[in-house]
TORKOL-4160 file (C-alpha; in steps of 0.2 Angstrom, whole numbers, padded with zeros to 4 digits, m for minus):
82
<pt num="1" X="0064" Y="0142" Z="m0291"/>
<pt num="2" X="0071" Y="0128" Z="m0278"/>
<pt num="3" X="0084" Y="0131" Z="m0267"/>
<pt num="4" X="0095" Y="0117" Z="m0260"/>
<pt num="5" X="0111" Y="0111" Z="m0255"/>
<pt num="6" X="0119" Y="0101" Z="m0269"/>
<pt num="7" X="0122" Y="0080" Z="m0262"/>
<pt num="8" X="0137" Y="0080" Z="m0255"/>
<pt num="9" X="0146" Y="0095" Z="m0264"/>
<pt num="10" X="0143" Y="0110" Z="m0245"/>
<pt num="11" X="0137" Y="0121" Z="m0261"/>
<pt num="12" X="0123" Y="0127" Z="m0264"/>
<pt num="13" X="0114" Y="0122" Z="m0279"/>
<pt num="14" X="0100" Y="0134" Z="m0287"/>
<pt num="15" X="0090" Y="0130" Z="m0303"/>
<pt num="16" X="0083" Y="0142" Z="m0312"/>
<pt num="17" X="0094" Y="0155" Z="m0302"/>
<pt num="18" X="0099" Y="0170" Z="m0312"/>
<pt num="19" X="0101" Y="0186" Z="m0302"/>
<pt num="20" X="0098" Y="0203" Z="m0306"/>
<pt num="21" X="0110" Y="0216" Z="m0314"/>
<pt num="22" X="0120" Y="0224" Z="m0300"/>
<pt num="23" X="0110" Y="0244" Z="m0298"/>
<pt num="24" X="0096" Y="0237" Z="m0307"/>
<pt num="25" X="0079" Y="0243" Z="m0301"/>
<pt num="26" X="0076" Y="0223" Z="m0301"/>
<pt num="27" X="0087" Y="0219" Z="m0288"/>
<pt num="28" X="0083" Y="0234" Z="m0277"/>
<pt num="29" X="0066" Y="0229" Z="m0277"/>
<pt num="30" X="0073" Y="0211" Z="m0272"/>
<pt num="31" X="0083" Y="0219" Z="m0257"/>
<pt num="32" X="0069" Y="0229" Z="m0252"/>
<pt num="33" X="0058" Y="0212" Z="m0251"/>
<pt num="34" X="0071" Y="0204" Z="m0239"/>
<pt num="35" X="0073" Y="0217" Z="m0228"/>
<pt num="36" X="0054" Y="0219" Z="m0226"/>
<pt num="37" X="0051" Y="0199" Z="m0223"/>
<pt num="38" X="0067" Y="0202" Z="m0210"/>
<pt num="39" X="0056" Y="0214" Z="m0200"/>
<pt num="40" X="0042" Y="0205" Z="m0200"/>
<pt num="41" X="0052" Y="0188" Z="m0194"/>
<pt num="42" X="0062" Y="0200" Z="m0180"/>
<pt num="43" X="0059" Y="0217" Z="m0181"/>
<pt num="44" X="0074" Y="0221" Z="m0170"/>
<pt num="45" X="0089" Y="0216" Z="m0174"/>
<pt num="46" X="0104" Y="0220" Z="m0165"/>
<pt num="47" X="0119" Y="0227" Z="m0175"/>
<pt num="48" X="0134" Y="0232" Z="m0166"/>
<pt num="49" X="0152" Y="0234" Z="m0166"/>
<pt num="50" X="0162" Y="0237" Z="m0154"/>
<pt num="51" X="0181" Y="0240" Z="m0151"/>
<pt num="52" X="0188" Y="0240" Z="m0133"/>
<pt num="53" X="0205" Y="0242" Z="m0127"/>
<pt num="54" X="0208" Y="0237" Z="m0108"/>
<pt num="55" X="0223" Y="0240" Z="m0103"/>
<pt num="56" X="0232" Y="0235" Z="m0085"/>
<pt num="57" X="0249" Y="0235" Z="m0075"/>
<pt num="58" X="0262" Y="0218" Z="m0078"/>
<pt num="59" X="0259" Y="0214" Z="m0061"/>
<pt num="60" X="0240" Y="0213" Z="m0062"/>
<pt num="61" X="0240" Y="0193" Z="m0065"/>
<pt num="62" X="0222" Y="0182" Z="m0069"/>
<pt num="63" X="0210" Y="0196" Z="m0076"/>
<pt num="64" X="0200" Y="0191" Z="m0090"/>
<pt num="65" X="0187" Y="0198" Z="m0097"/>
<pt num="66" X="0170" Y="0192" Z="m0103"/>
<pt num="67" X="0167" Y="0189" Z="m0120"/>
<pt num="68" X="0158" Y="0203" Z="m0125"/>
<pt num="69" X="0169" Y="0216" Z="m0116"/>
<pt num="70" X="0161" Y="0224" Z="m0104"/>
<pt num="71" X="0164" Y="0217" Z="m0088"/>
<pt num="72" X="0178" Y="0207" Z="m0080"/>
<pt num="73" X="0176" Y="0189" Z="m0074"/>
<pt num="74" X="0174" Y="0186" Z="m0057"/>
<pt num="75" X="0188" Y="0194" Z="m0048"/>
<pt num="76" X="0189" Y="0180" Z="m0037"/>
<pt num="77" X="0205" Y="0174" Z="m0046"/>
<pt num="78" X="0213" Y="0190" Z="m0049"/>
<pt num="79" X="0231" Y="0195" Z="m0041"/>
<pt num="80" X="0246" Y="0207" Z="m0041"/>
<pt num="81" X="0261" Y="0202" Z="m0040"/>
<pt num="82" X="0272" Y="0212" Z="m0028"/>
């Protein structure tokens, strides 16, 4: 089987490509083959999801948080209005 991107189309092309039955015992045995070659590549991977509501007053001006969340930017450029 060769995988490969198709010339020119962004698809990908696969010959000889026919995958197994949805539930069939053929493709859990191909799930169980990735997940195993996964762990051996990275046997930590991180999977995490997070939802986080910050909340402040109107007259809190500047704050911005960091892009994962957890801690604010420097306060440096952070103000309240009186």
């Amino acid at each position: 089987m060769r995988v490969g991107s198709a010339a020119g189309s962004g698809s990908v092309a696969c010959s000889g490509c026919h995958p197994p039955p949805v539930g069939s015992a053929e493709r859990r045995k191909t799930y169980e083959d990735a997940q195993a070659r996964l762990m051996d590549l990275a046997p930590f991977l991180a999977v995490m999801s997070q939802v986080r509501v910050e909340g402040m007053a109107a007259r809190v001006k500047g704050l911005r948080m960091s892009a994962d969340g957890l801690n604010a930017l420097p306060l440096s450029d952070v103000w309240i209005d009186a």
